[in-house]
C-alpha positions as CSV (number, residue, x, y, z in Angstrom):
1,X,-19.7,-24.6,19.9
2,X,-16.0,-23.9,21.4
3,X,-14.8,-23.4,24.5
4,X,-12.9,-21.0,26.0
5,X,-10.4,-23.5,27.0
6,X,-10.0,-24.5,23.9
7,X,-8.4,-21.6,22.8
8,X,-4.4,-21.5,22.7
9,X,-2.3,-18.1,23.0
10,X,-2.0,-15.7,19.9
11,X,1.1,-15.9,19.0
12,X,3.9,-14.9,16.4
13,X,7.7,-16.4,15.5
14,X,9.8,-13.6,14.8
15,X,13.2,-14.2,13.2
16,X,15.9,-11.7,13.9
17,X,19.3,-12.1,12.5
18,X,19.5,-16.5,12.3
19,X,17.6,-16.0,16.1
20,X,13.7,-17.1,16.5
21,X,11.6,-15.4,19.3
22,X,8.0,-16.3,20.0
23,X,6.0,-13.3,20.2
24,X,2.5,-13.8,22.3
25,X,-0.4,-11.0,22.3
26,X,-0.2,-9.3,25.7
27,X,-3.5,-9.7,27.9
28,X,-5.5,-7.3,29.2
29,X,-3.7,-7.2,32.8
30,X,-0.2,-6.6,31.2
31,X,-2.0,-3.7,28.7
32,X,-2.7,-1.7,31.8
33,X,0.4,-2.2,33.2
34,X,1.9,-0.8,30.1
35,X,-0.7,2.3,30.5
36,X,-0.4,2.9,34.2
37,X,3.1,2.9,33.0
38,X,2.9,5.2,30.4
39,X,-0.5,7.6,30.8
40,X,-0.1,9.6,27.5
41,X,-0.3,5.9,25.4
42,X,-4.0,5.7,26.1
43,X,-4.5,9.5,24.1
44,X,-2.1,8.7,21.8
45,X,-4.2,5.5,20.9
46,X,-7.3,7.3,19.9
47,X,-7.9,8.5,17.1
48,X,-8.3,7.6,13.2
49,X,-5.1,6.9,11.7
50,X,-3.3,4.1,10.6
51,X,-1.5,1.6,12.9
52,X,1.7,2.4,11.5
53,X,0.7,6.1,12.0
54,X,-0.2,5.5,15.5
55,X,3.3,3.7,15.7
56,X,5.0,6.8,15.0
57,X,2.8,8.7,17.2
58,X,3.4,7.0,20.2
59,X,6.8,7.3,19.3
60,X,7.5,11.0,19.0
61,X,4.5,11.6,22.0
62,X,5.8,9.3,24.8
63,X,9.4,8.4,23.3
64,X,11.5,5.1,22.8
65,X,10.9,3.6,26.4
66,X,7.0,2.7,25.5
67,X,8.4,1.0,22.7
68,X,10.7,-1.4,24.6
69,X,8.1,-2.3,27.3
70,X,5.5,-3.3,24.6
71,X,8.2,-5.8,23.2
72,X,9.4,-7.2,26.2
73,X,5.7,-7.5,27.0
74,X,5.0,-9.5,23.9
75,X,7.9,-11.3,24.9
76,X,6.4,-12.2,28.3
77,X,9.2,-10.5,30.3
78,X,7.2,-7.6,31.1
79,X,8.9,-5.0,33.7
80,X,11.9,-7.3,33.7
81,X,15.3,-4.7,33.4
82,X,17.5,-7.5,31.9
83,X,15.0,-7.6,28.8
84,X,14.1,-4.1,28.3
85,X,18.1,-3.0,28.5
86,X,18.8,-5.0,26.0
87,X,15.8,-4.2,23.5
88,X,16.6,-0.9,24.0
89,X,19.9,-1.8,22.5
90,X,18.5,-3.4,19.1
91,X,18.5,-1.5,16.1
92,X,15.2,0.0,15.2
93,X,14.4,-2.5,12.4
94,X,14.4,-5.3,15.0
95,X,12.1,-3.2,17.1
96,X,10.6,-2.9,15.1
97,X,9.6,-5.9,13.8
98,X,9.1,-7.5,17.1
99,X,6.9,-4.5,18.1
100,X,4.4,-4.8,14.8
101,X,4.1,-8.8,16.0
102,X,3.8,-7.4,19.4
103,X,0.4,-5.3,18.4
104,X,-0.6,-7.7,15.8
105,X,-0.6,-10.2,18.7
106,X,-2.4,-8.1,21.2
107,X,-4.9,-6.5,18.4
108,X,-6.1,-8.9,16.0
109,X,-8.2,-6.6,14.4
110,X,-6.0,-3.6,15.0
111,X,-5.2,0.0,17.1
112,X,-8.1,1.3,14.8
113,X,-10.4,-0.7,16.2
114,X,-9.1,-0.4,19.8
115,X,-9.6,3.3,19.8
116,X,-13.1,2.6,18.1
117,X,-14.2,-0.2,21.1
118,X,-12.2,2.0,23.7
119,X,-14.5,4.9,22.5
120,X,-17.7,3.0,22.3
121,X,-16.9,2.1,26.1
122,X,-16.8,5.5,27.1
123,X,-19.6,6.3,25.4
124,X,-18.3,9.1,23.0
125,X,-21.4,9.9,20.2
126,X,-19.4,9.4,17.4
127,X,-18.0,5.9,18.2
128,X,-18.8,2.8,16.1
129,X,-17.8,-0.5,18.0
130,X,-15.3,-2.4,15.8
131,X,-16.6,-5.8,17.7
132,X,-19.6,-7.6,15.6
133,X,-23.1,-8.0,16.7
134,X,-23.3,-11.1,18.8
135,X,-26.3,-13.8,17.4
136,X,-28.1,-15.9,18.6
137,X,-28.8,-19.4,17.0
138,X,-32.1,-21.3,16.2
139,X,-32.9,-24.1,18.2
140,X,-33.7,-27.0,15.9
141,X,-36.6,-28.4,16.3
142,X,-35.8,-32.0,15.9
């Protein structure tokens, strides 16, 4: 069996015109910063469409500036004004990119999934918890 210590940080190379960034997922901790941040992102979240749906949800719903803080937080700059003014300056395929390793990163098994588990937590009828069914294993008996 593994160990949590044995587990490095998710993490993505992005390559953006002849530059490499390393994209990590964001923890827990810098998620609710982003939400305390931006309170409409957690509504937006929910629901059952596509990530790239949800993408353009967020977008229209809370604008352009949730955008940049999820990449500078996939960055690990999070909150840092030097970083956010300039990804607010890249062109949208850039953000793109870099915010797609951002949530790929941070959600493994997707926003679909999130908004399944963050439903299932809050205890909605209707919710099936993306997260498998823990097991236990037999002892051997040698």
């Amino acid at each position: 069996m593994d160990d949590l210590l044995d587990l490095g940080p998710a993490e993505e190379v992005v390559s953006i015109r002849g530059k490499t960034l390393l994209v990590r997922g964001v923890p827990s901790k810098g998620i609710i910063a982003i939400l305390r941040r931006f309170p409409d992102l957690a509504s937006a979240i929910e629901g059952g469409t596509s990530d790239v749906e949800k993408l353009a949800a967020l977008v229209m719903a809370i604008g352009g500036d949730v955008i940049v803080a999820i990449i500078v937080a996939g960055l690990g700059k999070s909150g840092e004004k030097a970083y956010e003014d300039k990804a607010e300056t890249l062109p949208a395929g850039d953000q793109f990119s870099l915010i797609l390793a951002t949530l790929r990163t941070s959600f493994p098994n997707g926003l679909a999934s999130l908004a399944a588990d963050i439903r299932a937590m809050r205890g909605a009828s209707d919710a099936q918890p993306a997260a498998s069914a823990t097991r236990s294993r037999k002892r051997s008996s040698t």
